[in-house]
C-alpha positions in Angstrom: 30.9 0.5 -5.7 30.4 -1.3 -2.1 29.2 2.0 -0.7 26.5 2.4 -3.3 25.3 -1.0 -2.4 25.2 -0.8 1.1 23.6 2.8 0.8 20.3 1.2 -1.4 20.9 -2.0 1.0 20.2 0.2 3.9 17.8 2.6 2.2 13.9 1.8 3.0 11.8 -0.1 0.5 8.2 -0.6 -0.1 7.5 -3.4 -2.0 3.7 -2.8 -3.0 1.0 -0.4 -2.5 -3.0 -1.2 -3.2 -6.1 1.2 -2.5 -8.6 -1.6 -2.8 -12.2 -1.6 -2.8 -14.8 -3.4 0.2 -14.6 -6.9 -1.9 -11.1 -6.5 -2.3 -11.2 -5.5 -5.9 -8.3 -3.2 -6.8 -9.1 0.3 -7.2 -5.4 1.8 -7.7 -1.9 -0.2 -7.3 1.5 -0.4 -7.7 4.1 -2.7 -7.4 7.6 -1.7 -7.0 9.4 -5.4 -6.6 9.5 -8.1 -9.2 8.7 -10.7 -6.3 5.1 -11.0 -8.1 6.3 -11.5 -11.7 2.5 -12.0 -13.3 -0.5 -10.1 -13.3 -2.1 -13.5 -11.7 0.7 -13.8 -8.8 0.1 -10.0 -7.8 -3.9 -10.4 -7.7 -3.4 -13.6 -5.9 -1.3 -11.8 -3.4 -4.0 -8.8 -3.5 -6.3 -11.2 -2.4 -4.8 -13.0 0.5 -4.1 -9.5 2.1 -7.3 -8.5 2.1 -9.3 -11.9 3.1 -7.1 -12.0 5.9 -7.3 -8.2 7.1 -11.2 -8.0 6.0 -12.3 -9.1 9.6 -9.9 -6.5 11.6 -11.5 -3.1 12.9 -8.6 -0.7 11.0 -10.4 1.9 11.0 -8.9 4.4 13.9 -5.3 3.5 13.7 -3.1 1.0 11.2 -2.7 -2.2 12.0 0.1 -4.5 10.8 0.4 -8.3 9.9 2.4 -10.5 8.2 1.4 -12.3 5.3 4.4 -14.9 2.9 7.3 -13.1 4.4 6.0 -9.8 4.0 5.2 -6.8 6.7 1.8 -5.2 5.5 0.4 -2.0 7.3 -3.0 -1.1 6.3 -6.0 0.7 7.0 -9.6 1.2 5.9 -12.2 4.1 5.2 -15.4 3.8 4.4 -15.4 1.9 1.0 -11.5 1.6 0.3 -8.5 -0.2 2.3 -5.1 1.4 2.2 -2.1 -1.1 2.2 1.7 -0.8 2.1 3.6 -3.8 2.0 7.8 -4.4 2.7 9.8 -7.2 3.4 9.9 -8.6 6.6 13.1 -7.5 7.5 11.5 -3.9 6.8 11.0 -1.2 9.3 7.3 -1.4 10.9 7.6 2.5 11.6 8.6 3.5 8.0 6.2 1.6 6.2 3.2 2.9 8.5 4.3 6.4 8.2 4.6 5.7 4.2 0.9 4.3 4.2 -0.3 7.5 6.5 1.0 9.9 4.3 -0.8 7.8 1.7 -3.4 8.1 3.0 -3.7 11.3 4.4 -2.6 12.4 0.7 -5.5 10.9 -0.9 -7.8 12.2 1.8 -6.6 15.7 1.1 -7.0 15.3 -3.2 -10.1 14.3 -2.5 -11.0 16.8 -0.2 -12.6 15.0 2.9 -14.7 12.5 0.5 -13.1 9.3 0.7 -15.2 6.5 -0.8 -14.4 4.3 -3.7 -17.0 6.5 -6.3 -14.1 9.7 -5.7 -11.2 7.5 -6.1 -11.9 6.3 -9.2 -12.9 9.8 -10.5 -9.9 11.4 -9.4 -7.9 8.3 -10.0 -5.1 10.2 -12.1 -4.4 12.2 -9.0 -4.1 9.1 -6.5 -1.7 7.5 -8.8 0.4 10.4 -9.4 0.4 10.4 -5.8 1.8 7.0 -5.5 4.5 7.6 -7.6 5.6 11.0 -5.4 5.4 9.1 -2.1 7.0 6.1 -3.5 10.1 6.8 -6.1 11.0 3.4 -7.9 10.0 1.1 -4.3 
C-alpha cells in the first residue's frame, strides 16, 4: 500500500488546463484537482491567470509564473492562450512540455489555423485531446 502512494506521490500532476480566448473568456477547460470546488472559484482563478499574463509577449516560447501557490506555463496564438497549471512544488519542465504538446496537438487538429473561430468548431477534437494528454490530472 505505501508503494502505491509514494508511486502517485511522485508521479507528475497537472492541476488545470484552459484554451482561453483574447478577453480571457474560456474557450475549452479542464480541471483535474478539486482545489477549485465551484464553477465561480475556477472562473475566478481563470481570470486572475489571464489578467496577470495578458501584458507578457508569450508568443515565441512559454513563459511561466506563479499565481496562489500554483506554477502556470502558458502561451498565446493569435486569438487563444494556452495554459497548464501544477502545484508549486511541480516540475517547471514537465508541465511546459505538457502545455507544448497541447499545443502543438491542437495546432495539428486544426491544421495550421489556430484562432478562436476553429477552436470552437472543432471543439470536440480539442477536448478529446485534453483528455489523451492529460489522464485523470
Amino acid at each position: 500500500m505505501n508503494a502505491v502512494k509514494f508511486e502517485m506521490e511522485a508521479c507528475p500532476s497537472v492541476k488545470n488546463i484552459l484554451l482561453l480566448d483574447s478577453d480571457g473568456k474560456r474557450v475549452a477547460v479542464k480541471y483535474f484537482s478539486d482545489d477549485w470546488p465551484t464553477n465561480a472559484a475556477k472562473e475566478a482563478f481563470e481570470r486572475v491567470v489571464f489578467t496577470k499574463t495578458q501584458k507578457t509577449n508569450a508568443r515565441t516560447e512559454a513563459e511561466i509564473a506563479m499565481f496562489e501557490n500554483y506554477i502556470v506555463v502558458y502561451k498565446f496564438v493569435q486569438d487563444l492562450h494556452f495554459f497548464v497549471t501544477g502545484g508549486d512544488d511541480e516540475n517547471e519542465l514537465i508541465l511546459a512540455t505538457v502545455l507544448t504538446a497541447f499545443f502543438d496537438s491542437v495546432g495539428t487538429l486544426l491544421r495550421g489555423n489556430v484562432d478562436k473561430r476553429e477552436a470552437l468548431e472543432n471543439l470536440d477534437l480539442i477536448l478529446l485531446c485534453i483528455d489523451e494528454i492529460v489522464d485523470g490530472g
